[in-house]
BAKOL-44798 format. One record per residue (C-alpha): x, y negated, z; residue in three letters. Coordinates in pm, whole numbers, plus 50000, padded with zeros to 5 digits. Layout:
// BAKOL-44798
XYZALA;...
This chain:
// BAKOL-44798
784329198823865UNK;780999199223628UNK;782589217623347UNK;783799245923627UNK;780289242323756UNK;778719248923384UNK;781599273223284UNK;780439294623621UNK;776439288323502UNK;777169303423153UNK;779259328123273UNK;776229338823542UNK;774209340423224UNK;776129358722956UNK;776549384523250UNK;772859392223368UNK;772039391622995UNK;774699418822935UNK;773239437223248UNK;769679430423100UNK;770509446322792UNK;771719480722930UNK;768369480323115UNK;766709476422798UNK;768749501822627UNK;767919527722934UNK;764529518722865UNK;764279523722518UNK;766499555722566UNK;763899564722823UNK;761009554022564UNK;762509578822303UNK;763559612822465UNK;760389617722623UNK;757629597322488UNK;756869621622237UNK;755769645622545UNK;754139613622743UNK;754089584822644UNK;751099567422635UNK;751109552122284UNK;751439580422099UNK;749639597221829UNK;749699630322038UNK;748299628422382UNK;751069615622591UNK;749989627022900UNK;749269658023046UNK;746099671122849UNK;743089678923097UNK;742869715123204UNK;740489740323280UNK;742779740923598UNK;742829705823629UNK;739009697423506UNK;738219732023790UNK;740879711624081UNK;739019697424389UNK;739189658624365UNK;741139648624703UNK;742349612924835UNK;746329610724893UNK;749109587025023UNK;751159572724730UNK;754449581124691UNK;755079570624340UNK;758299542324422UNK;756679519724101UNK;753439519124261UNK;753819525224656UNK;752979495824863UNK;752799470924542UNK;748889474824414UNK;747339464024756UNK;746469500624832UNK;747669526024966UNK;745569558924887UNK;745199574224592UNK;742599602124410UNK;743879630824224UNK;743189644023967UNK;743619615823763UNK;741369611023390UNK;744639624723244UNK;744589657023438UNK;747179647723642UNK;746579670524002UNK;750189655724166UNK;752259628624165UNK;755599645824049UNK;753409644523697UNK;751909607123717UNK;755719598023768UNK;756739612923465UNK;754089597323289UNK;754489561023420UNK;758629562723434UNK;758759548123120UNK;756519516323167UNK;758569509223509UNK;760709479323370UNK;757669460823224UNK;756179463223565UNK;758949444923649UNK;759939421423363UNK;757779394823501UNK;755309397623183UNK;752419397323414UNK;752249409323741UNK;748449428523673UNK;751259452023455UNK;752019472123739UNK;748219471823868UNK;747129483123556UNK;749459507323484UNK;749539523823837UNK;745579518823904UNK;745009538523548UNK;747329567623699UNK;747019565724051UNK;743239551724061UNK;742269537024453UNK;740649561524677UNK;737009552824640UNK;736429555425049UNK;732559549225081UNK;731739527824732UNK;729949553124630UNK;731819560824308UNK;732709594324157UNK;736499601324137UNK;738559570124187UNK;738629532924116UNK;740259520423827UNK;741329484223685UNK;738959458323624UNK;738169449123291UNK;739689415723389UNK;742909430523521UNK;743489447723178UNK;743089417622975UNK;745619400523200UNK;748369426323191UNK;748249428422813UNK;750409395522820UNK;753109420022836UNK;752819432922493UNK;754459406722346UNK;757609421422562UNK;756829454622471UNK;757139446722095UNK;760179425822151UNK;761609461222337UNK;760179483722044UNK;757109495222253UNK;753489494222212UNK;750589489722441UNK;749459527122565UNK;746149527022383UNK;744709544922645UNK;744899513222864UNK;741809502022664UNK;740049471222844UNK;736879475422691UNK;736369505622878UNK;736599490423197UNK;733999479823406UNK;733949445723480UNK;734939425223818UNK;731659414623902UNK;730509452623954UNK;732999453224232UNK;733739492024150UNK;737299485324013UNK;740569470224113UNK;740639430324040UNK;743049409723890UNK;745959397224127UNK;747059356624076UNK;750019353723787UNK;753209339123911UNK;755479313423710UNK;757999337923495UNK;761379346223569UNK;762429326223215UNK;760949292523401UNK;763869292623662UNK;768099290823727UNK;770479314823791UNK;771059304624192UNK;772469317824501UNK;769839326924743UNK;769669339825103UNK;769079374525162UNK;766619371025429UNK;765549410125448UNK;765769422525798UNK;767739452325643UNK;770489428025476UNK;771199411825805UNK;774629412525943UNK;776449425125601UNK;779559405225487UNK;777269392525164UNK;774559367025279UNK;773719352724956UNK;772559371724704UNK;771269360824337UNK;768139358724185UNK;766319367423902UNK;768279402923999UNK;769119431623693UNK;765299440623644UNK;764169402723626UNK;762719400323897UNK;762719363924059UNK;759869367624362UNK;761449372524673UNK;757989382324794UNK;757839413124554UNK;760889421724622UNK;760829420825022UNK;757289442524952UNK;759459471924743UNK;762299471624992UNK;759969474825282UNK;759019509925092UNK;762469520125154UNK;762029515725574UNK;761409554325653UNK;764599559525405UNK;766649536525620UNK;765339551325955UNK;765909585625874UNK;769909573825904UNK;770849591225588UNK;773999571425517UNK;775589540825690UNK;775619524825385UNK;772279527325244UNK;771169489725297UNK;774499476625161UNK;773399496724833UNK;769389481924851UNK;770269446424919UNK;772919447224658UNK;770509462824401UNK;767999438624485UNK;769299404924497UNK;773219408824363UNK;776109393824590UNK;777169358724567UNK;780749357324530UNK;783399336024496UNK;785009349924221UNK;785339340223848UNK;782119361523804UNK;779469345124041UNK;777999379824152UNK;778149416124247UNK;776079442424193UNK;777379472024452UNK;780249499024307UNK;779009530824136UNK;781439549824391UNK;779029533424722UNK;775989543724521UNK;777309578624418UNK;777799582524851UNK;774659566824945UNK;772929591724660UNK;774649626624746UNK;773789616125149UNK;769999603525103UNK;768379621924816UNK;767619649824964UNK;765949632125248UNK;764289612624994UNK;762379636924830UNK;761639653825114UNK;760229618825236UNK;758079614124887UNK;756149644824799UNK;759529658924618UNK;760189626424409UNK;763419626724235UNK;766029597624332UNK;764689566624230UNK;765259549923881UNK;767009517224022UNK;768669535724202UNK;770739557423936UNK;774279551423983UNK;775369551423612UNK;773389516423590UNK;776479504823836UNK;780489492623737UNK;782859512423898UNK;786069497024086UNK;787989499223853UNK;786479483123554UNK;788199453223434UNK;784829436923274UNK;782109443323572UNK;782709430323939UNK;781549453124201UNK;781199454924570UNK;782529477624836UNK;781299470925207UNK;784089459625342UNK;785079438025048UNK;785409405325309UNK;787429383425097UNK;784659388024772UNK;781749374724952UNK;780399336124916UNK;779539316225206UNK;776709296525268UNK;778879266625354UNK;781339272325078UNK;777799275224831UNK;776249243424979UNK;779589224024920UNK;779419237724586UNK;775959227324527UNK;775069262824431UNK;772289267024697UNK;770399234724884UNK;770539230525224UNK;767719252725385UNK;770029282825134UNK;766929282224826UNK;766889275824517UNK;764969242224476UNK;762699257224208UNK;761449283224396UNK;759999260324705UNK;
């Protein structure tokens, strides 16, 4: 029984390492076609160079709608144009596409406040300061944990994320740092419950975590599906939440393979029904980079296991997981309490 148990365990993990692999390969791909228009570390500017138009644009506060910043940074509102010239969102997106898995990664969580707060700065409200609020000094210093990961994924820090620039905490004119969590590398492969509301009542109630993109916070992770409510309400496709909880925290199964990520053919459906209503939704956003369907197995590949809806028979139980010893009793992973 232990050497089926640590069979299944290395299995788990040759698997999400595979998976974490083509991430990183989209990523570099990513990193290459277009960072020599944008990205951030490059000799040329990588962003859009500051107008006339831009410099002559009236400064205005905005909802986000960027989906690697909205609802995620502990604000909500955002001032345009940005220090890069950026006047809309469809062009900080482009911009901050590329840095999306390190937000992720679980490098440092001040990543993605960094990274956003630089391109999306906060709304200043009544503080008093022109234009809008970037990172603390302190946050900067923090996020740069991740460039370690960036080296390790042939990146380099955007040098125009320079902390010395910053102003400091203590001024209380810039966005502070937010607490580190223990890293995804600190904890199992395990079969979780998939508590989101939206992930109630589907044949799959367990679902695995650290997911494709590393991340192991189910916290985080409830916070960027709750960004997909409106999405959800608008009733764009039956299947929509199959496709989010599936993304986010892969099926449990009782198969050979000990999870599921959803079929390319449910995500190709869910897609062709919902992104129009997406971008209508978010400011004219394309579809979502998790949410790209050629990051899924189809059915019929004999190396990937997939997930169809109705796929009854595939899904683990949270009896037959307990029994196993996969999940403890309250359906956590022990390590995570």
């Amino acid at each position: 029984m232990k050497v089926a148990k640590d069979f299944k365990l290395i299995s788990c993990l040759i698997i999400i390492l595979c998976l974490l692999e083509l991430t990183n390969c989209d990523t570099r791909r990513r990193q290459r076609r277009p960072n020599r228009r944008r990205r951030p570390n490059s000799r040329r500017r990588t962003t859009l160079p500051t107008t006339t138009a831009a410099n002559s644009t009236p400064g205005r506060c905005e909802r986000i709608v960027v989906p690697m910043c909205r609802g995620l940074v502990g604000y909500r509102r955002t001032y345009l144009p940005n220090e890069f010239g950026h006047t809309t969102q469809m062009q900080v997106y482009q911009s901050l596409e590329y840095l999306w898995p390190f937000m992720d990664i679980g490098c440092s969580r001040n990543f993605r406040v960094l990274a956003c707060g630089m391109y999306l700065p906060k709304c200043p409200g009544n503080t008093g300061v022109e234009g809008g609020l970037k990172p603390c000094k302190e946050t900067c210093k923090r996020a740069r944990r991740c460039r370690a990961k960036m080296r390790e994924l042939q990146s380099q820090w955007p040098t125009d994320f320079n902390c010395t620039a910053l102003l400091p905490r203590k001024s209380k004119k810039c966005i502070p740092p937010v607490s580190e969590r223990p890293r995804c590398a600190n904890q199992h492969i395990k079969c979780q419950r998939n508590e989101h509301d939206f992930c109630q009542g589907l044949n799959f109630q367990l679902g695995m975590l650290p997911n494709m993109f590393l991340q192991c916070s189910k916290q985080d992770i409830h916070r960027e599906l709750d960004e997909y409510r409106v999405l959800i309400d608008s009733g764009c496709s039956e299947h929509l939440a199959f496709l989010l909880c599936g993304i986010y925290q892969p099926f449990c199964t009782r198969a050979e393979n000990p999870f599921a990520l959803p079929c390319r053919e449910i995500c190709e459906l869910v897609k062709s029904d919902c992104e129009s209503t997406y971008s209508r939704l978010h400011g004219g956003l394309p579809w979502p980079g998790k949410l790209q369907c050629h990051r899924y197995p189809l059915s019929t590949d004999e190396l990937w296991l997939c997930a169809m809806p109705g796929d009854t028979s595939l899904a683990l139980t949270p009896e037959e997981a307990l029994a196993n010893g996969e999940i403890s009793e309250n359906g956590e992973n022990s390590e995570n309490q």
